[in-house]
TORMIDREN-565594 format. One record per residue (C-alpha): residue in one letter; x, y, z. Coordinates in steps of 0.5 Angstrom, whole numbers, plus 500, padded with zeros to 3 digits. Example, Ala and Ser with C-alpha at 12.3 -4.5 7.8 and 13.67 -1.06 7.14 Angstrom:
<atoms>
r | x | y | z
a | 525 | 491 | 516
s | 527 | 498 | 514
</atoms>
This chain:
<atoms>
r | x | y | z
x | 237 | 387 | 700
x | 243 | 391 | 700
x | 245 | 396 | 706
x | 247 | 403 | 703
x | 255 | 405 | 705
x | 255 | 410 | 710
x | 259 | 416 | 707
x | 262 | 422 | 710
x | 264 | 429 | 709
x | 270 | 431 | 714
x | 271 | 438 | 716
x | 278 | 438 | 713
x | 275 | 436 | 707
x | 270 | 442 | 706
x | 277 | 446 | 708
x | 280 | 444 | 703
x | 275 | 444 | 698
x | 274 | 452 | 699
x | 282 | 453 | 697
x | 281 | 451 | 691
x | 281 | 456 | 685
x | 273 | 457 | 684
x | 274 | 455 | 677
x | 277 | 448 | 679
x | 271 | 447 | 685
x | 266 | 444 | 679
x | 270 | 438 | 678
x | 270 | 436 | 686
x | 262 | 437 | 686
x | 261 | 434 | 681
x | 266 | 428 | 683
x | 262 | 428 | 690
x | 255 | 428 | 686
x | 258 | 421 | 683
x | 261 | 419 | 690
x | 255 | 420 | 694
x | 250 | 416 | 690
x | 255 | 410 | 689
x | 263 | 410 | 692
x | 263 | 403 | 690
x | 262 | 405 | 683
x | 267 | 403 | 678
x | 269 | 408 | 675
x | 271 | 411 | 681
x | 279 | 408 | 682
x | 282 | 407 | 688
x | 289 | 408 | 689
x | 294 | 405 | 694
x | 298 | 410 | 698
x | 305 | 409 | 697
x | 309 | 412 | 704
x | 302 | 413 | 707
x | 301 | 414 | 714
x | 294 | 412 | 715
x | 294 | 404 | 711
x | 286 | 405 | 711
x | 287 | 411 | 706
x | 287 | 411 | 698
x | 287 | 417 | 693
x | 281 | 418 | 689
x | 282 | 422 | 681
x | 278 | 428 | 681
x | 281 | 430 | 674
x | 286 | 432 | 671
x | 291 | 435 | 677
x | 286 | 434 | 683
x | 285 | 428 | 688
x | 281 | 427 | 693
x | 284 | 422 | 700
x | 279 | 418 | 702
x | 278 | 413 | 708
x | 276 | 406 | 706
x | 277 | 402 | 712
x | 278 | 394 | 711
x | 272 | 393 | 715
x | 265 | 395 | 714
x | 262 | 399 | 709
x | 264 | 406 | 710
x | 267 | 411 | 706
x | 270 | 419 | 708
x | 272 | 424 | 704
x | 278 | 426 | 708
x | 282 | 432 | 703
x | 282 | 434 | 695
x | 288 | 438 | 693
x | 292 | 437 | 687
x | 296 | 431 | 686
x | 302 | 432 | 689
x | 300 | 437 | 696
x | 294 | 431 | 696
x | 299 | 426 | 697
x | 303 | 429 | 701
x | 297 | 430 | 706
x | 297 | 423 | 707
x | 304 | 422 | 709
x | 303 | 426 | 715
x | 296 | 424 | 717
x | 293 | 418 | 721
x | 286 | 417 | 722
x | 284 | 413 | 728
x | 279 | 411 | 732
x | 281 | 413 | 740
x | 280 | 407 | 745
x | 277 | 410 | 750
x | 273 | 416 | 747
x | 271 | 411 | 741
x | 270 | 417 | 736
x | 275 | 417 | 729
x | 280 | 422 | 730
x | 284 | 425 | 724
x | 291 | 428 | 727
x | 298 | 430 | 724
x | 304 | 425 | 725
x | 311 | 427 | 722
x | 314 | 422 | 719
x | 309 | 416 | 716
x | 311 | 411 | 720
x | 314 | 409 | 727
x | 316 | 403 | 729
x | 312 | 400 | 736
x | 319 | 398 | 739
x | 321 | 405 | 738
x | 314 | 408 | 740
x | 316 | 404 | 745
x | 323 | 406 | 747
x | 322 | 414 | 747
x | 316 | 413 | 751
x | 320 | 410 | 756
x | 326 | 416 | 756
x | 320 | 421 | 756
x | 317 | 418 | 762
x | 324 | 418 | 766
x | 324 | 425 | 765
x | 318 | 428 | 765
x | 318 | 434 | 770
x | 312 | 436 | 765
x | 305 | 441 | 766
x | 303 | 433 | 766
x | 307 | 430 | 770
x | 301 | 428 | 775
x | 297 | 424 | 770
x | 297 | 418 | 769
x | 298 | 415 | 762
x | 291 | 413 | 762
x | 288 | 420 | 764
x | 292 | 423 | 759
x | 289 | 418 | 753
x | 282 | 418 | 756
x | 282 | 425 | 755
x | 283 | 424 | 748
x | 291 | 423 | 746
x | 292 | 418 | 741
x | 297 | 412 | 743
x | 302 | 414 | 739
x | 302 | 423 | 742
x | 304 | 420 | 750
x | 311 | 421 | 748
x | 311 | 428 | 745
x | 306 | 430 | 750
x | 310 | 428 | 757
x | 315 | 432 | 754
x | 311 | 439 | 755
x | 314 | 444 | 760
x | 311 | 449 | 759
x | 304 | 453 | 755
x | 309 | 454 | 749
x | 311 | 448 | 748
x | 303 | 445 | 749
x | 302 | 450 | 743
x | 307 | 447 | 739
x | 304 | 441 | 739
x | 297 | 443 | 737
x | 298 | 441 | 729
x | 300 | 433 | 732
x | 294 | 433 | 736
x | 286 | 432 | 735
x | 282 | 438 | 737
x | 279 | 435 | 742
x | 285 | 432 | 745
x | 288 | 439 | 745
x | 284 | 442 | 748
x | 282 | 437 | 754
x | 290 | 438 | 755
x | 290 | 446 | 754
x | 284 | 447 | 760
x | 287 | 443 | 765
x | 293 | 447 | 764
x | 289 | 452 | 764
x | 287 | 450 | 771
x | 281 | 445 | 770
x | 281 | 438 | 774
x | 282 | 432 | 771
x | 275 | 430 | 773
x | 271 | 436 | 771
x | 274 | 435 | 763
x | 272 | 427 | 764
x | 265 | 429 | 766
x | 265 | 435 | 760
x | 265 | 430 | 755
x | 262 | 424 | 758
x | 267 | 419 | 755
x | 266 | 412 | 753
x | 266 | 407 | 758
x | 263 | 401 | 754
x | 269 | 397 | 750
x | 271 | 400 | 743
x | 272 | 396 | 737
x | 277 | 401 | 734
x | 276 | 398 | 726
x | 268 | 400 | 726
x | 268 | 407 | 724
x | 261 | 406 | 722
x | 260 | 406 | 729
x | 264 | 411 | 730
x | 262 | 416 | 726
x | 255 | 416 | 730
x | 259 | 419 | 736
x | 258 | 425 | 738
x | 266 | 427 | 738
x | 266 | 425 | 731
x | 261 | 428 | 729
x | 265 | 434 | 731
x | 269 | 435 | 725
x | 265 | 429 | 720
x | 258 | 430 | 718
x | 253 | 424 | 714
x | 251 | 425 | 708
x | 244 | 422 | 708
x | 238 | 422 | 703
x | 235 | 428 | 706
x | 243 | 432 | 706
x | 242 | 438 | 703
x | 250 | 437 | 700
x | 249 | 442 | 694
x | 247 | 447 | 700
x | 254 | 445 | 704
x | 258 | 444 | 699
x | 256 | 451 | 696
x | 258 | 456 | 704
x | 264 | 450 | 706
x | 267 | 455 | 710
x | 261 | 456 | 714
x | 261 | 449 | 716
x | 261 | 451 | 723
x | 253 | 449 | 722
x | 254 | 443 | 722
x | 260 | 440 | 726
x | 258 | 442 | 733
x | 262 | 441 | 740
x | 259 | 435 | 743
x | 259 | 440 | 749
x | 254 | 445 | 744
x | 251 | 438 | 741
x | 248 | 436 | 748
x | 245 | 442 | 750
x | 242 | 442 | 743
x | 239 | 435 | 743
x | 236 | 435 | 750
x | 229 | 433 | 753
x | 230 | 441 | 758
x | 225 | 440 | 763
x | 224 | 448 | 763
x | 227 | 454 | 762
x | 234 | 453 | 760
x | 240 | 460 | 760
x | 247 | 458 | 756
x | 252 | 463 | 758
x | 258 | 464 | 754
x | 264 | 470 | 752
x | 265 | 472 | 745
x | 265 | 466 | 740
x | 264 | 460 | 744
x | 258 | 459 | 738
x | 252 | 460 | 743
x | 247 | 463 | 737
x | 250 | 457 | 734
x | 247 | 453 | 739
x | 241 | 456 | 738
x | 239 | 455 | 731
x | 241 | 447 | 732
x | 237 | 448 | 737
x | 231 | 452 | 734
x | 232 | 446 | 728
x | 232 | 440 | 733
x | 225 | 442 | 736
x | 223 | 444 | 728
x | 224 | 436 | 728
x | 221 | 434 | 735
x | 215 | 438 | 733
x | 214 | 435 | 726
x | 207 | 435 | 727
x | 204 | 440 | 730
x | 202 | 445 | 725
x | 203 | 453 | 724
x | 210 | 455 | 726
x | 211 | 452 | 734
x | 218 | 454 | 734
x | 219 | 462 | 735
x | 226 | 465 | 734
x | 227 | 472 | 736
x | 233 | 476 | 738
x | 234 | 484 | 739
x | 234 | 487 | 732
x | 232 | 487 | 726
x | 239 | 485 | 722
x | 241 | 480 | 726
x | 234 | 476 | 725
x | 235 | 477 | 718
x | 243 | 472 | 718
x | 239 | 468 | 723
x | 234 | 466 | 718
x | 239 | 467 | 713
x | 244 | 462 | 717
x | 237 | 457 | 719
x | 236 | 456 | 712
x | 242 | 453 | 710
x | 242 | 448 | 716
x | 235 | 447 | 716
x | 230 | 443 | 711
x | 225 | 447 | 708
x | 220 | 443 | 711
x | 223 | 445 | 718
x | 224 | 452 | 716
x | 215 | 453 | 715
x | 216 | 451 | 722
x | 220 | 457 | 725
x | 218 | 464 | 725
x | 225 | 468 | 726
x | 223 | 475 | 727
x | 226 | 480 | 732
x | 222 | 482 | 738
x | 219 | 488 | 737
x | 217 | 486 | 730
x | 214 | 479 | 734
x | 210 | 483 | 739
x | 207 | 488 | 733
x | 205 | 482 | 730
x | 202 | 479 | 735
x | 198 | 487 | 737
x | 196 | 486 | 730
x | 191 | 480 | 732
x | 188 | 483 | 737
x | 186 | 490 | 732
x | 191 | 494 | 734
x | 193 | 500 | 730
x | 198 | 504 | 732
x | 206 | 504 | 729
x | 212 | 504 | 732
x | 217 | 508 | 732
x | 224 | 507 | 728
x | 225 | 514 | 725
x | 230 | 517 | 729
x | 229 | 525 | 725
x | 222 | 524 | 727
x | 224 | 522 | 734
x | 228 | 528 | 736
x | 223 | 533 | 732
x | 217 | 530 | 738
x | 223 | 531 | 743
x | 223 | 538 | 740
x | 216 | 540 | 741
x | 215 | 536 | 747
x | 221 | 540 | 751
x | 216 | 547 | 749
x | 214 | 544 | 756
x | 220 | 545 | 760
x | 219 | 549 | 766
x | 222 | 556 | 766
x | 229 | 557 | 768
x | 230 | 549 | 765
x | 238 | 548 | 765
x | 237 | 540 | 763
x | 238 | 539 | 754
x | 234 | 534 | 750
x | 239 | 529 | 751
x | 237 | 528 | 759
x | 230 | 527 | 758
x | 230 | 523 | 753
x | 235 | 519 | 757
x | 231 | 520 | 763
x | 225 | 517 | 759
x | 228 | 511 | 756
x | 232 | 508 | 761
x | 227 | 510 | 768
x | 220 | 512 | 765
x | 219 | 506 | 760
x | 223 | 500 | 763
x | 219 | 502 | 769
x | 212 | 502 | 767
x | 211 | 510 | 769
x | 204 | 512 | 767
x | 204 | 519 | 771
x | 207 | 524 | 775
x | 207 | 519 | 782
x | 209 | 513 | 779
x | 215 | 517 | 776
x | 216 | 519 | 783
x | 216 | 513 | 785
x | 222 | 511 | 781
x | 228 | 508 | 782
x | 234 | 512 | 778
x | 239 | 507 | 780
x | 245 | 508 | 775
x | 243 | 515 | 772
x | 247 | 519 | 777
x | 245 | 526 | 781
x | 239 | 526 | 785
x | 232 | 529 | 783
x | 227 | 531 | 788
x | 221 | 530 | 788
x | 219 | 538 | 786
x | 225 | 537 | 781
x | 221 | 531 | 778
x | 214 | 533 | 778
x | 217 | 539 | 775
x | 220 | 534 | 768
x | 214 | 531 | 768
x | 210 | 535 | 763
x | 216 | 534 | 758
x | 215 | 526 | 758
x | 208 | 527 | 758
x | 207 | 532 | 752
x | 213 | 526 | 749
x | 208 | 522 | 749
x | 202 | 525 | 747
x | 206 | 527 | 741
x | 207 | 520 | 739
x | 200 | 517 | 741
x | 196 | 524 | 737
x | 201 | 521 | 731
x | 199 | 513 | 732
x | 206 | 511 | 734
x | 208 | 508 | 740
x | 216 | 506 | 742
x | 217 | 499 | 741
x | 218 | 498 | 750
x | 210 | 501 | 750
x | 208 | 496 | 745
x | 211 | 490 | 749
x | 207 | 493 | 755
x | 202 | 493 | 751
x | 202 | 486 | 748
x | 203 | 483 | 755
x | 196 | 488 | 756
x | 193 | 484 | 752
x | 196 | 477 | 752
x | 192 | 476 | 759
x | 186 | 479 | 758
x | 186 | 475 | 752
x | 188 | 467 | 755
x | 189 | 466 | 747
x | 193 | 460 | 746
x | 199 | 463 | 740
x | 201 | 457 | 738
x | 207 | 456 | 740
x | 211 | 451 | 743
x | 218 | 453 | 745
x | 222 | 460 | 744
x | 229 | 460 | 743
x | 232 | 467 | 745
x | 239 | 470 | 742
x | 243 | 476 | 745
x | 238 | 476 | 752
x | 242 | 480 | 756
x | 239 | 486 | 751
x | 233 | 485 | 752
x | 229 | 489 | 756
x | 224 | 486 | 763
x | 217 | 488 | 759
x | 220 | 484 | 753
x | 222 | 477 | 756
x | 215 | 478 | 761
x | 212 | 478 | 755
x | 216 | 472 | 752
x | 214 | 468 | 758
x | 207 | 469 | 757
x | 207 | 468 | 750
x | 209 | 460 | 752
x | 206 | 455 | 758
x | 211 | 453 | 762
x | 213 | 447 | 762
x | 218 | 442 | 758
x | 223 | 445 | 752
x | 219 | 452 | 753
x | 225 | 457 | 753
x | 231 | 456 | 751
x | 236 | 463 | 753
x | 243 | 464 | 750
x | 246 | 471 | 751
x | 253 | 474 | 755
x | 252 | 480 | 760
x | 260 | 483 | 757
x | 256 | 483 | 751
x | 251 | 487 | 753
x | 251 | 494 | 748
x | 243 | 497 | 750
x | 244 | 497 | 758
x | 238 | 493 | 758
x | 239 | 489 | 766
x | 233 | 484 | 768
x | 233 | 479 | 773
x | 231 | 472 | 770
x | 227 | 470 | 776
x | 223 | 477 | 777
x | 220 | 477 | 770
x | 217 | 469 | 771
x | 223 | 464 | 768
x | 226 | 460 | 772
x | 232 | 457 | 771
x | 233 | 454 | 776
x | 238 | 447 | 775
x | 238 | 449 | 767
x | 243 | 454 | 767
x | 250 | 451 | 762
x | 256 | 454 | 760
x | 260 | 455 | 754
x | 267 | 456 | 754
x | 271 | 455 | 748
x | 273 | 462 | 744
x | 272 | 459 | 737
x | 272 | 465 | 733
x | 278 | 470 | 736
x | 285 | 468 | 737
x | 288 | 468 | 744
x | 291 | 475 | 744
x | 285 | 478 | 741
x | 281 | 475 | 748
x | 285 | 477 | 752
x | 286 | 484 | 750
x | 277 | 484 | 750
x | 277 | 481 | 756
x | 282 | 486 | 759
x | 277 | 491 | 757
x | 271 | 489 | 763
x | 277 | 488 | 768
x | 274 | 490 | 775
x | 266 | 491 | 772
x | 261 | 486 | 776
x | 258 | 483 | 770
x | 252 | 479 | 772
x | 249 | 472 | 769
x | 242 | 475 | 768
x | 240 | 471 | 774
x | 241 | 477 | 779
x | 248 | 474 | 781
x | 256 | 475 | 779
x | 258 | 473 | 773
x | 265 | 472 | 771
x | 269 | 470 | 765
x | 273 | 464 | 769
x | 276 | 459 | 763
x | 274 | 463 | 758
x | 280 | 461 | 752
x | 281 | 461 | 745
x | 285 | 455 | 742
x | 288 | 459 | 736
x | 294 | 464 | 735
x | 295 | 470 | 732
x | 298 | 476 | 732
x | 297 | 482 | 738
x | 292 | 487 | 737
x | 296 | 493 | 734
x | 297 | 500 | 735
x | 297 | 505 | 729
x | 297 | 513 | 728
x | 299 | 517 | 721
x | 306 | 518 | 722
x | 309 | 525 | 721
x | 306 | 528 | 715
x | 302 | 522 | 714
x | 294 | 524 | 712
x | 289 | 519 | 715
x | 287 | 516 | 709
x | 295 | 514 | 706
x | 295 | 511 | 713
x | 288 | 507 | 712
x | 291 | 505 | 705
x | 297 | 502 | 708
x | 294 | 498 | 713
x | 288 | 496 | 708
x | 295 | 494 | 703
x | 298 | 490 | 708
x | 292 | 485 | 708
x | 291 | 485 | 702
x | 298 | 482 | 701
x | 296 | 478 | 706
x | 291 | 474 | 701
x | 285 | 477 | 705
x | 279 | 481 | 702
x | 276 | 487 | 702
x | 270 | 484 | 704
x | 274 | 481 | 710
x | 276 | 488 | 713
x | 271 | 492 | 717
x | 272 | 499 | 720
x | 269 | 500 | 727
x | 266 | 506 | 730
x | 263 | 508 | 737
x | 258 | 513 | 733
x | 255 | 514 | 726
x | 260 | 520 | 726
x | 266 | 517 | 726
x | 264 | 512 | 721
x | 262 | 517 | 717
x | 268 | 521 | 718
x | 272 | 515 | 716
x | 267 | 513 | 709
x | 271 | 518 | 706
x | 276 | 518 | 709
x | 277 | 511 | 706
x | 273 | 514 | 699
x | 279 | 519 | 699
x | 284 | 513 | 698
x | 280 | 510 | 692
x | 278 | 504 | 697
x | 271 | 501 | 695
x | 267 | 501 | 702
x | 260 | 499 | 703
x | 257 | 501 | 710
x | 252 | 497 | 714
x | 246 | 501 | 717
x | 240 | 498 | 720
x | 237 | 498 | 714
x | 244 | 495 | 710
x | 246 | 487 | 711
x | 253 | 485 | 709
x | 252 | 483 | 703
x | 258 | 478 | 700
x | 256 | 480 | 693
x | 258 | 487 | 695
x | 266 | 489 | 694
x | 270 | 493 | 699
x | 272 | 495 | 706
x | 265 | 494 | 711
x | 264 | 500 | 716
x | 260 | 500 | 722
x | 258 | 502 | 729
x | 260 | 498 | 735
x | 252 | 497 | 735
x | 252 | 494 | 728
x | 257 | 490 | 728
x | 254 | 486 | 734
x | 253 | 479 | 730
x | 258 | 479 | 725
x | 265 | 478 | 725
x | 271 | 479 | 720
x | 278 | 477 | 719
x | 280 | 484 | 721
x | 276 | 490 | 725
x | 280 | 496 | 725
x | 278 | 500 | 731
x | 278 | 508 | 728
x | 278 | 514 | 732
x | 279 | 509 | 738
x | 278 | 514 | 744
x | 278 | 510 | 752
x | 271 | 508 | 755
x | 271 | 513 | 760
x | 272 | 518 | 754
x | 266 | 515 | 751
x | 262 | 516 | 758
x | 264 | 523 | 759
x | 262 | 525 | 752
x | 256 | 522 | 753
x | 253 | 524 | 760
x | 256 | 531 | 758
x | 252 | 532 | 753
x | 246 | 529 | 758
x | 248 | 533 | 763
x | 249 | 528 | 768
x | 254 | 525 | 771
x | 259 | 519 | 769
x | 255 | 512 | 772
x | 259 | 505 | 774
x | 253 | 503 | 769
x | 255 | 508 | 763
x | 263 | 506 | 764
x | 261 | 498 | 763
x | 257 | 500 | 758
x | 263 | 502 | 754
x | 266 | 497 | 756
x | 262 | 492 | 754
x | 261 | 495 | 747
x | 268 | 497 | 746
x | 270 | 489 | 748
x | 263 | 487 | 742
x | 267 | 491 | 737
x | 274 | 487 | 739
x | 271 | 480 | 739
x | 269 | 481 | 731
x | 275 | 479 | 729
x | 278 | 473 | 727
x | 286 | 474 | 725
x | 287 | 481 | 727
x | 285 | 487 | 731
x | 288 | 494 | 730
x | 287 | 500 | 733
x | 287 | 507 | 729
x | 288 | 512 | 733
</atoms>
């Protein structure tokens, strides 16, 4: 019996494939149908390369205009769909290509070369001279250091001759991704030896002609995906620029598929994939436990619109077999859902008219002479009274009002107290409960059940919003034991003021915690203008300790942030349709523009400003997902835009943090807290990050 050929979609490919005109895409699906169900077909020509830099590729007709490059190694049965364009760009992209597989690594790695052909003996030569000068960020490594860390043979010469970071970045096109970026965080200041251990190089002996081999890599599996009888081709061929689903860093790939022994917390900044990280993992333990039935595996996170992309998003990765066997839900529907076994009635509380209308009648029982506003008792209420568990007017004064500001005595508290009790008396006579008292209650009820949920692992996107009543509930949700909690989150990003100590609420990381560290999302100049934001914040790791942004980098290149304020005489909306004009120019959609404001005001506010400029909007609420069908500019609050990100986000009305925090302690009749500060900080560094080329800020 005949043993299948192994074949292979690159990332580059499906790059490609995504430049097409849409009109000629149906060509290459149909092409790539055919190819997949049998490469060796005889209507399917094979044409030598003239000039090529790689003796393994060959060109592939399409149709008419279109060629597909595909490697075709001498050896073994393997065929990869390496770029499709048309005939002359496609040939030219294999005149300055070469794919190989790395001696040391034993991954196949696809890099740029600028000439098709060198000679070993002139390799050899401008090696030699470079090494006699070389003075270069690289000069103490040997040469064997700089291949183990996943330079080609053939880059040595180019790589010595790097002075500086400048000079690094000028030669990222000639290199692998994973060669880069290994040399880019040792300039960075990471040790040799912390890279190495990173990325648990190969120590067997590579056969540099078996790709077949190669191609089950964890490093090549970076930027090339199988196609197997299961693949759902059609599923990713149809959203090919999100095809980060698939091709995972090796870094990410080993803490997705892993054997945890408990508890597991993944750190990391802005774009470095830890949702990502999640969905691969929540679909690898969907495989693990294929036959345990109902939904084992639990995917929550903070509210409701990013559960629906998680889903979204997990649909595309997953089987539809492995589907039925996640539940993806936000966390305060999952605990409702999870009352309601138990026969529990009560509502919980979305509408915010509703809510300020109970404030209202609750604040009829301030005392005489009450000077606090409304914003002050609902503030007191969500952030000491609900996170704390306050029952009575005792517990209130036990209470810690750390980060809140001002001091309140005992007699000032017991005389607040009955606004928070007729607050909640209205909300209890209307059956409604807030979302934090349902999770209180649903941990109630979880223990004095010891009803087994039937679910077998948990994995948690965006923790550091999460509340302490929240995570004790998913903690008793699920034994403790092997695989039962999988964390990912990132206190910089924290937008709720939610601040839990892991340990305190019973999940115990202990030896589990990883790290991510690569910004794939923004470019360098976006990051570091987001990280300067939260400069001089203690920021912490979930954990109770310290946490920092250490090694934090981006790989790509853009544009700095930009300033922008209407000229003289320039009304805003003429200034926001010269700005939305230049992206256009730029080949950039509507709907890769997003307006971001701090409040729904602001958004508003620029709505029709844009409307004025004849420009279409669509603006994303709760209750509003960004649908891609639905052309023009998104706006959103710097809450919303959480999870999303754009080629270009507009800051409107940008005002500094510490406006924002005097603005709102104002209106609280409080005073401005460190907690309020890096709030506003951490919420404007969330908005900054959702950009991917361009980050402007309008004045």
């Amino acid at each position: 019996m005949s043993v299948a050929p192994k074949i292979a979609l690159s990332d580059d490919f499906l790059k490609s494939f995504a430049a097409i005109p849409r009109d000629r895409q149906q060509a290459v699906l149909k092409f790539v149908a055919q190819f997949r169900q049998n490469p060796r077909a005889t209507g399917i020509n094979y044409e030598t390369i003239h000039g090529a830099a790689d003796s393994n590729m060959r060109s592939v007709r399409i149709d008419q205009a279109l060629r597909g490059i595909v490697l075709k190694p001498v050896s073994g049965d393997v065929y990869c769909l390496l770029w499709v364009d048309r005939h002359d760009d496609a040939y030219r992209w294999a005149k300055m290509h070469r794919v190989a597989i790395h001696p040391d690594l034993g991954s196949i790695q696809v890099f740029a070369v600028e000439e098709a052909a060198v000679s070993p003996a002139d390799d050899l030569q401008v090696q030699q001279e470079a090494i006699k000068t070389s003075k270069g960020l690289f000069e103490h490594l040997k040469d064997r250091e700089i291949r183990r860390m996943g330079v080609p043979e053939v880059a040595l010469p180019r790589v010595r001759q790097v002075l500086t970071e400048d000079d690094l970045e000028s030669l990222q096109q000639h290199l692998p991704d994973d060669a880069f970026e290994a040399l880019y965080l040792y300039a960075a200041g990471d040790s040799y030896d912390k890279i190495i251990a990173d990325r648990e190089a190969s120590v067997e002996t590579v056969d540099t002609d078996d790709f077949a081999k190669a191609l089950d890599q964890d490093a090549s599996r970076r930027h090339f995906v199988v196609i197997t009888d299961d693949s759902d081709l059609d599923a990713l061929m149809a959203a090919p620029l999100e095809r980060w689903r698939v091709f995972l860093h090796p870094s990410q790939r080993r803490l997705v598929a892993k054997e945890w022994g408990g508890s597991v917390r993944v750190l990391g900044g802005a774009g470095t994939g830890k949702t990502v990280v999640a969905m691969h993992r929540a679909a690898w333990l969907a495989r693990k436990f294929a036959d345990v039935p109902g939904k084992p595996i639990l995917f929550t996170t903070f509210t409701r619109t990013l559960a629906d992309d998680i889903r979204a998003h997990l649909a595309s990765l997953c089987t539809p077999a492995e589907m039925e066997r996640i539940a993806v839900t936000n966390i305060d529907q999952w605990a409702l859902g999870l009352l309601r076994r138990f026969g529990y009635q009560h509502e919980l509380l979305y509408d915010e008219g509703r809510r300020r209308d109970y404030w209202r009648l609750a604040l009829t029982r301030a005392p005489a002479g009450n000077t606090f506003p409304l914003a002050f008792y609902r503030a007191e209420y969500e952030r000491v009274i609900l996170p704390q568990g306050c029952e009575t007017a005792d517990d209130y004064m036990r209470a810690s009002r750390i980060g809140r500001g001002g001091q309140l005595g005992r007699v000032q508290r017991k005389a607040l107290w009955p606004v928070f009790a007729e607050y909640r008396a209205q909300l209890h006579g209307a059956n409604l409960r807030e979302p934090e008292e349902a999770f209180r209650d649903a941990l109630a009820l979880l223990q004095r059940q010891k009803e087994t949920l039937g679910v077998r692992a948990i994995v948690v996107d965006e923790t550091q919003d999460m509340s302490a009543a929240a995570l004790s509930l998913l903690r008793a949700a699920i034994p403790s034991g092997a695989n039962d909690l999988f964390l990912v989150g990132d206190a910089h990003q924290r937008i709720y003021r939610h601040k839990v100590v892991l340990s305190k609420v019973g999940i115990d990381i202990r030896g589990r915690s990883r790290r991510l560290r690569v910004n794939y999302r923004t470019t360098d100049e976006i990051r570091r203008w987001a990280v300067a934001q939260l400069e001089g914040c203690d920021v912490d790791d979930l954990d109770g300790e310290l946490d920092t942004l250490k090694g934090y980098r981006s790989l790509t290149h853009g544009a700095k942030p930009d300033d922008v304020a209407p000229k003289r005489g320039q009304s805003e909306a003429d200034c926001l349709r010269a700005l939305i004009h230049d992206f256009e120019l730029d080949k950039l959609d509507l709907n890769d523009i997003c307006l971001v404001g701090r409040t729904n005001e602001v958004v508003d506010h620029y709505q029709k400003t844009l409307s004025l400029a004849n420009i279409p909007t669509l603006k994303l609420d709760r209750n509003t997902a960004d649908d891609r069908q639905v052309k023009g500019v998104r706006l959103a609050t710097m809450h919303r835009v959480k999870g999303l990100e754009f080629e270009v986000v507009i800051i409107a009305g940008h005002q500094t943090p510490e406006h924002y925090a005097e603005l709102f302690a104002r209106e609280e009749d409080a005073a401005v807290t460190e907690e309020t500060l890096v709030s506003e900080r951490c919420l404007l560094n969330v908005a900054a990050t959702r950009a991917k080329r361009h980050l402007v800020l309008l004045r």
